[in-house]
N, CA, C and O of each residue as an XYZ file, in Angstrom:
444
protein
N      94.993    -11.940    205.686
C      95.549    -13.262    205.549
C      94.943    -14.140    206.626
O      94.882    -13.978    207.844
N      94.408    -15.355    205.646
C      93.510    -15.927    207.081
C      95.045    -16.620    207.988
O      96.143    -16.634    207.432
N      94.846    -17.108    209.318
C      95.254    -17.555    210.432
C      94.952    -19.142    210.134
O      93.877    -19.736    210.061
N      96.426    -19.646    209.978
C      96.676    -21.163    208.870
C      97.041    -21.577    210.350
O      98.198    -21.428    210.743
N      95.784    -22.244    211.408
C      96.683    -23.338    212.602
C      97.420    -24.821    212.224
O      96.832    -25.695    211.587
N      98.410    -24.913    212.583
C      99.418    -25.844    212.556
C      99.636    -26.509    213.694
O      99.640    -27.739    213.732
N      99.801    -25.893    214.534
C     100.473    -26.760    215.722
C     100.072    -25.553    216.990
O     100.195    -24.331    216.895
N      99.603    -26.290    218.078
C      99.623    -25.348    219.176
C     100.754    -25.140    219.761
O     101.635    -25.956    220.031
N     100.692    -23.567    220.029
C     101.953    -22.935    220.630
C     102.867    -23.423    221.512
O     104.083    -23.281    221.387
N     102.090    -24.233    222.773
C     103.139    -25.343    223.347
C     104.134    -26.125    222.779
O     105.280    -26.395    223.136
N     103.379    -26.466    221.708
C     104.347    -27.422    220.857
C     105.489    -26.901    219.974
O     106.395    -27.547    219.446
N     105.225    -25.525    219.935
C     106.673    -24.237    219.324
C     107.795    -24.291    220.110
O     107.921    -24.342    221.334
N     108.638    -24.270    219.160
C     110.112    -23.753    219.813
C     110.168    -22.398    219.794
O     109.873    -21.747    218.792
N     110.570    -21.853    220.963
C     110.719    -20.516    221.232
C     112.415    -19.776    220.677
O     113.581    -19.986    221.012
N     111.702    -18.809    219.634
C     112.766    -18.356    218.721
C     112.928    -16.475    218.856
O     112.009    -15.703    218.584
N     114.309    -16.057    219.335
C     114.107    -14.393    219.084
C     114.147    -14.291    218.396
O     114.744    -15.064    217.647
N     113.418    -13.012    217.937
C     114.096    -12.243    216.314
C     114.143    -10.618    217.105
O     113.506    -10.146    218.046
N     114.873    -10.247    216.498
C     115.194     -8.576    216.840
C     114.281     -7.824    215.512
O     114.597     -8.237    214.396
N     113.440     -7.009    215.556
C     112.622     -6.022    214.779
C     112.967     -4.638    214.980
O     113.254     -4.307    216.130
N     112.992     -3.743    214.037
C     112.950     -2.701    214.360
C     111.117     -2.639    214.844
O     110.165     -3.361    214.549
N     111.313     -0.919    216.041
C     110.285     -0.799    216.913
C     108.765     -0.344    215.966
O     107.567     -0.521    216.187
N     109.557      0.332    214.811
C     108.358      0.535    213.820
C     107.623     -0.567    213.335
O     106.419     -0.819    213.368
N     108.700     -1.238    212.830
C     107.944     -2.682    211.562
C     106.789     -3.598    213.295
O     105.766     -4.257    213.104
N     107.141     -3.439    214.127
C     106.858     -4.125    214.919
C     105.213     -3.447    215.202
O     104.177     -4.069    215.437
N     105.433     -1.925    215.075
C     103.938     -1.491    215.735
C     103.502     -1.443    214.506
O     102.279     -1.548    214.415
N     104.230     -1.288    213.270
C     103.109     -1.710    211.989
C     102.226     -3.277    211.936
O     101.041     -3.477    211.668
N     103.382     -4.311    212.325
C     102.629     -5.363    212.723
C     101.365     -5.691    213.630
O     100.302     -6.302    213.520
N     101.945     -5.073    214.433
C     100.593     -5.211    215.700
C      99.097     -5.112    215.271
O      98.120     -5.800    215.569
N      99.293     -3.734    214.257
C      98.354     -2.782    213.738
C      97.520     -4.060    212.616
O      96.350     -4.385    212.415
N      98.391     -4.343    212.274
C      97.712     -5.145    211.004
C      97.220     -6.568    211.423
O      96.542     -7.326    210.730
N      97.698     -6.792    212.712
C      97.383     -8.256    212.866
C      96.041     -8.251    213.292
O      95.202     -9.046    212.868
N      95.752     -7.092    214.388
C      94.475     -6.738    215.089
C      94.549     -8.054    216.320
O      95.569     -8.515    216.833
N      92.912     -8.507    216.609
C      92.825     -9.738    217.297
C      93.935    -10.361    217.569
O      94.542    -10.376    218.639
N      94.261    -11.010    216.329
C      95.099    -11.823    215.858
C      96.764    -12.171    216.627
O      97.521    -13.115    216.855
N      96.684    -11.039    216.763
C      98.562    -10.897    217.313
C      99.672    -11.147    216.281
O      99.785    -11.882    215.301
N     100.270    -10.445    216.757
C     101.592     -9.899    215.796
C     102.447    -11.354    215.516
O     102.627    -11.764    214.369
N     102.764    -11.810    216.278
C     103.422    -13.481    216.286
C     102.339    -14.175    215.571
O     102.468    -15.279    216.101
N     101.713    -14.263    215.043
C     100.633    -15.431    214.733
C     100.669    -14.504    213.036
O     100.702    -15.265    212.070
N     100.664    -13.556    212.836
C     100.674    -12.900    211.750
C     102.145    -13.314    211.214
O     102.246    -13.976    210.181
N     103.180    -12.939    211.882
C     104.588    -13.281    211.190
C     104.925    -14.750    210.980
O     105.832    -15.168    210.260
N     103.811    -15.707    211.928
C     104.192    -16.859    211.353
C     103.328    -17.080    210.241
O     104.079    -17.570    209.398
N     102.016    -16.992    209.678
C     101.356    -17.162    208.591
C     102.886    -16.270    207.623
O     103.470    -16.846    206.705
N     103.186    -15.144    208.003
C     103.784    -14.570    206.989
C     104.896    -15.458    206.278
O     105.169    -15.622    205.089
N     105.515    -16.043    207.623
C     106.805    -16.984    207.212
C     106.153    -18.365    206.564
O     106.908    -18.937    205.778
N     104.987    -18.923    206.759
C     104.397    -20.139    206.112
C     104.360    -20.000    204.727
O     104.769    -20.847    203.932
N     103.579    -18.303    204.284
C     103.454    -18.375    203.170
C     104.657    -18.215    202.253
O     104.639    -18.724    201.133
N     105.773    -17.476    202.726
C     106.767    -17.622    202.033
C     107.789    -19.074    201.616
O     108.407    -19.400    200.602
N     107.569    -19.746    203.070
C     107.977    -20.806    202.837
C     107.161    -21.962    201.433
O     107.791    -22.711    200.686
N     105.898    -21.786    201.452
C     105.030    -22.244    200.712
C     104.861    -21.815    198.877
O     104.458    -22.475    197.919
N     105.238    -20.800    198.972
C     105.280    -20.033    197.669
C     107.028    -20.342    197.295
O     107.271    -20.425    196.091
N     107.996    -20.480    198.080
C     108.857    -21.228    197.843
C     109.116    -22.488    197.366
O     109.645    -22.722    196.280
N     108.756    -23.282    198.149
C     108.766    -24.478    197.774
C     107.726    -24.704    196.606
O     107.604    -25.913    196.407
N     106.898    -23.906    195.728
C     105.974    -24.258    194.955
C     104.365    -24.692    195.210
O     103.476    -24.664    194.360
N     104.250    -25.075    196.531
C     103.085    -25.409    196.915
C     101.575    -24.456    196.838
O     102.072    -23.679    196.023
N     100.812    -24.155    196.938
C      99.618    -23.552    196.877
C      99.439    -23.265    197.893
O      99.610    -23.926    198.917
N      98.946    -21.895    197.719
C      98.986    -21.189    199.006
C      97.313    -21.585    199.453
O      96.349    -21.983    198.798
N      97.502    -21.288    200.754
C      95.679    -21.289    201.498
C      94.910    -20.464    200.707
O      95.084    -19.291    200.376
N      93.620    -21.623    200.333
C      92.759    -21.275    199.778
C      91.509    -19.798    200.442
O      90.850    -19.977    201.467
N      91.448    -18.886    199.883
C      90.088    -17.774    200.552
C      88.865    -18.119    200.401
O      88.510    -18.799    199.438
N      87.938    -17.647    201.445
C      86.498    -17.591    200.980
C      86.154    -16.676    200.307
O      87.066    -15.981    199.859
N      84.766    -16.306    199.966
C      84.636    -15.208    198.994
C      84.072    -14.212    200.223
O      83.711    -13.179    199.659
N      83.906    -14.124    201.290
C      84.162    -13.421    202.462
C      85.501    -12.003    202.755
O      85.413    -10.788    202.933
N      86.740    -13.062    202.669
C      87.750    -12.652    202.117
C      88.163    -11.439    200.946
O      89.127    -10.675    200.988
N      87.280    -11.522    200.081
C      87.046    -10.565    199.297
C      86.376     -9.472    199.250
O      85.154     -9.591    199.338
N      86.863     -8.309    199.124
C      86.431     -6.754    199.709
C      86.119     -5.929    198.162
O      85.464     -4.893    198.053
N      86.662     -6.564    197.223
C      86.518     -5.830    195.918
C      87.053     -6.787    194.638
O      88.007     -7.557    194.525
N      86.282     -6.485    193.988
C      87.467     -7.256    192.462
C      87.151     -6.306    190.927
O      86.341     -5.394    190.760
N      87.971     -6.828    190.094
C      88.346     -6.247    189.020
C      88.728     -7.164    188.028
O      89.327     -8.223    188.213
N      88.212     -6.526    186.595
C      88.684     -7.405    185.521
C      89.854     -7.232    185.125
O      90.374     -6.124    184.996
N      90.495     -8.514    184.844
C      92.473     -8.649    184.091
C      92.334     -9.492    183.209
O      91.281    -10.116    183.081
N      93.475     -9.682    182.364
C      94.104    -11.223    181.706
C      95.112    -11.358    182.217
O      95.918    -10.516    182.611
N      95.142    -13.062    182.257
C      96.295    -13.279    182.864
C      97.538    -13.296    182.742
O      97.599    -14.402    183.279
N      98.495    -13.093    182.541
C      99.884    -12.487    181.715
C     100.505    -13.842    182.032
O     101.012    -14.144    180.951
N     100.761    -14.827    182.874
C     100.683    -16.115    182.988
C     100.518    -16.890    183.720
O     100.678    -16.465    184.864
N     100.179    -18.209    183.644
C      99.410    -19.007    184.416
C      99.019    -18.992    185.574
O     100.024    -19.239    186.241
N      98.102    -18.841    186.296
C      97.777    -18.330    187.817
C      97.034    -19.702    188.110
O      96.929    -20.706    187.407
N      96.450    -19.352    189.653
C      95.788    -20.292    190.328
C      94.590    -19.636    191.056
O      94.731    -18.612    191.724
N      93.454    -20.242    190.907
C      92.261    -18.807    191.670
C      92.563    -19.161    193.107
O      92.764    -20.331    193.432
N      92.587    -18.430    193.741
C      92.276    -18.143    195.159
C      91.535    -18.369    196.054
O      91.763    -18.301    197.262
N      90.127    -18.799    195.251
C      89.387    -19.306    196.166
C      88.521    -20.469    195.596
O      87.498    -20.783    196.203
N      88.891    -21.134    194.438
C      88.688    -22.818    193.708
C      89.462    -23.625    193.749
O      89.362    -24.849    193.837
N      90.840    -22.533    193.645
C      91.905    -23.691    193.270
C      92.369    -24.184    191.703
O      93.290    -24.933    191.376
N      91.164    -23.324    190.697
C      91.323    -24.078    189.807
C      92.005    -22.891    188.838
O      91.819    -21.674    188.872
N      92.753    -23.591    188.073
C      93.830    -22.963    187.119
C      93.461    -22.250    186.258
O      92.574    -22.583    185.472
N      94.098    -21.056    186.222
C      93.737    -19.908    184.770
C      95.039    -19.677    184.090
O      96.112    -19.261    184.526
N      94.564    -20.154    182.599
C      95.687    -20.057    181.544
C      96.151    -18.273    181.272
O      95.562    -17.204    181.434
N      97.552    -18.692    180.771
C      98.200    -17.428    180.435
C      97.121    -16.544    179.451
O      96.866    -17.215    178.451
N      96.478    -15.349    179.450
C      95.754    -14.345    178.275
C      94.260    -15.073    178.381
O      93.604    -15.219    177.350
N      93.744    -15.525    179.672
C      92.727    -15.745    179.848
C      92.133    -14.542    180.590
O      92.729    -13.787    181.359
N      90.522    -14.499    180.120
C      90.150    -13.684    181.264
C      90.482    -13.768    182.651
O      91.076    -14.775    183.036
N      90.289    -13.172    183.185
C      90.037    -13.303    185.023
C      89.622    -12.271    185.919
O      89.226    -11.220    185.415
N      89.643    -12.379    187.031
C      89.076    -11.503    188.028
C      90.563    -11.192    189.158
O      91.137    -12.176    189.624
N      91.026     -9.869    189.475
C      91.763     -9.534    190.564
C      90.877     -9.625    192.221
O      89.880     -8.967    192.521
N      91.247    -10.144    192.673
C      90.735     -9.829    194.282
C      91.407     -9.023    195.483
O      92.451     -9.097    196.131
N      90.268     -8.211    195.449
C      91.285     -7.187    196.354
C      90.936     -7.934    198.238
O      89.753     -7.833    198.564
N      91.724     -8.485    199.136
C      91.829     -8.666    200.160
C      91.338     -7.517    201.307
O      91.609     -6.318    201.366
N      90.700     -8.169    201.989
C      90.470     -7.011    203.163
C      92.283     -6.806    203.481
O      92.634     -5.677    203.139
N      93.295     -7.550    203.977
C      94.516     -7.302    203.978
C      95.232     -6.410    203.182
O      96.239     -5.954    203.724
N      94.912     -5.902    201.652
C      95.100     -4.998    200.594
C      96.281     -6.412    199.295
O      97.088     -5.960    198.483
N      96.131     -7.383    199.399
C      95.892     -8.433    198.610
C      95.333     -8.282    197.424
O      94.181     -7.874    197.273
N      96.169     -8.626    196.428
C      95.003     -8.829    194.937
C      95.537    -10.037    195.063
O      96.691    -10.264    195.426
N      94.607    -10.939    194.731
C      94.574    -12.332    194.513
C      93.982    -12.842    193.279
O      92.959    -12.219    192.996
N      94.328    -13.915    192.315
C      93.638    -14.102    191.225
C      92.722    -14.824    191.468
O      92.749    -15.766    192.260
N      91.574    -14.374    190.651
C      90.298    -15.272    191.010
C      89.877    -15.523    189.153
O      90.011    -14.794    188.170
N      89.300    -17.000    189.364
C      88.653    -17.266    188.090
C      87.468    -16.422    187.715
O      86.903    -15.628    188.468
N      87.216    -16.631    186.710
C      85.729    -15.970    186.143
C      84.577    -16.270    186.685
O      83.802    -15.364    186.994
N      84.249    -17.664    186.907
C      83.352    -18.368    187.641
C      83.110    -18.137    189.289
O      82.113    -18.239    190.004
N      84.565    -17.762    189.548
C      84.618    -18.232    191.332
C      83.754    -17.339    192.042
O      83.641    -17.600    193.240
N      82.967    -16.122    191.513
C      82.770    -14.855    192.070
C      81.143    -15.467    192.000
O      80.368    -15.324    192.946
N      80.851    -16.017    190.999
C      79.289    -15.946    190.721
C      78.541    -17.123    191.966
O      78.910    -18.112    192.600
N      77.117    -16.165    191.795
C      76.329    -17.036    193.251
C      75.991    -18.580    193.019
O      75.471    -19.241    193.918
């Protein structure tokens, strides 16, 4: 999951949360570089974002570690155009270096 900057950390309100000690060193693990706080806030953006309906951050094709052919069972959004794939259309799955499938158009993959 790329690292969505918003606001520098100064400018955060400082918030606890209590974790269990596992979910916490699973985090660490997955954030790498990154840091575990900077991962749980992309995590909380995107939920907030997929909530409210909005479109999530667009990927590069960098981002992408593998893909696979699907149809779409209904309406998706590619992942890395932006542009819309109808319900029982072809498409492409994207597998995330993160372990992410993301929908990708037919087009979005080609050079």
């Amino acid at each position: 999951m790329p690292t969505i900057h918003r606001t520098s950390t100064t400018e955060m309100d400082v918030t606890s949360i209590r974790l269990e000690r596992e979910l916490k060193e699973h985090l660490k693990a997955l954030a790498g570089s990154q840091g575990y706080q900077a991962l749980i806030r992309d995590i909380l953006w995107n939920y907030v974002q997929q909530k409210a309906g909005a479109a999530p951050a667009r990927l590069s094709r960098d981002d992408i570690r593998a893909s696979f052919e699907a149809i779409a069972q209904q309406p998706e959004t590619c992942a890395l155009t932006g542009q819309p794939i109808q319900s029982q259309a072809a498409m492409w799955l994207g597998l995330t270096h993160q372990g992410d499938l993301v929908p990708l158009s037919h087009n979005s993959l080609a050079n």
